[in-house]
N, C-alpha and C positions, 0 to 999 in steps of 0.2 A: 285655638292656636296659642302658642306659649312662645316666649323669646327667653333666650339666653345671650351668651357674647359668640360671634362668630369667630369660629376658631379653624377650620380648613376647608373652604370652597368649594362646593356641588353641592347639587342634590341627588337623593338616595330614598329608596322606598321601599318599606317592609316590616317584617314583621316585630315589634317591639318588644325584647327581652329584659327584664329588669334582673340584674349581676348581682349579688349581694357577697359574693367569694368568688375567686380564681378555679374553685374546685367545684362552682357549677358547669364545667365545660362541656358536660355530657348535653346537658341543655339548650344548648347554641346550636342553632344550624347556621352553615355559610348563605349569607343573605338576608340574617337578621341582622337587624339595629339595637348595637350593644347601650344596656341604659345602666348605671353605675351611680353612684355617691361621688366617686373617683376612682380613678383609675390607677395601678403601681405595675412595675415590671411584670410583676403574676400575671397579670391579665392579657399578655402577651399573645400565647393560644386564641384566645378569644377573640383579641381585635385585630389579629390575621384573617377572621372566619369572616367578621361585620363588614354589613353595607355600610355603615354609616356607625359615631356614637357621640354618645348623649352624658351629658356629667354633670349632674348638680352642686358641682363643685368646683374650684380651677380657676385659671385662666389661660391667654394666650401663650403662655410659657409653659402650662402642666403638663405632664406627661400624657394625658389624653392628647391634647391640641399635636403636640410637637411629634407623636407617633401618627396620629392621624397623616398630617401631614406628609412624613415617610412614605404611608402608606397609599396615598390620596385619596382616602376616602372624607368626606364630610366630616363635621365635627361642631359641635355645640357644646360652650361649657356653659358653666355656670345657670342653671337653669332653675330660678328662684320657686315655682309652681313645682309643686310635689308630684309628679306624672306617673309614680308607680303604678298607681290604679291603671295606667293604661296598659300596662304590662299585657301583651298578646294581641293587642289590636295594632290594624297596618296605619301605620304614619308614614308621614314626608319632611327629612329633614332639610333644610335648605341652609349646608354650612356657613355659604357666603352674607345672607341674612341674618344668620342663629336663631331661625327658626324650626318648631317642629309643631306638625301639626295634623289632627287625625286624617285617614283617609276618609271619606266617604264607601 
């Protein structure tokens, strides 16, 4: 498990995408957990698609958190632990904690 800063409330479970551009959209299925450096208006498409995202950058005012929110799905920023390796395996984010952490 890994903590970050809780940025919008629930939890969300699925499959973990690591975004490294706005132009991997092809990439995304609706119901993955978008995972990012940060997020900017580009990513927009994307975290329409997300259960849940993940930003190892931010805080409760970045543009992840504050679209999240919008959007109500979950949200974790800042997340000091480098998780790309997790890239494709199923987590559970728990916005309200700013937690994420593998499935089983």
């Amino acid at each position: 498990m890994v903590k970050g800063q809780p940025a919008s409330k629930g939890t969300a479970r699925g499959i973990l995408r690591f975004i490294q551009s706005p132009n991997e959209v092809s990439d995304f299925e609706s119901g993955d957990i978008l995972l990012a450096d940060r997020t900017t208006p580009d990513y927009l498409p994307i975290m329409r698609r997300a259960a849940a995202i993940v930003t190892h950058h931010g805080g409760r005012l970045s543009h992840a958190a504050v679209v999240s929110r919008e959007f109500g799905v979950p949200c974790v920023v800042a997340v000091t632990e480098n998780i790309r390796h997790w890239d494709g395996m199923e987590v559970e984010v728990n916005g309200g904690m700013g937690t994420v952490e593998q499935c089983a």
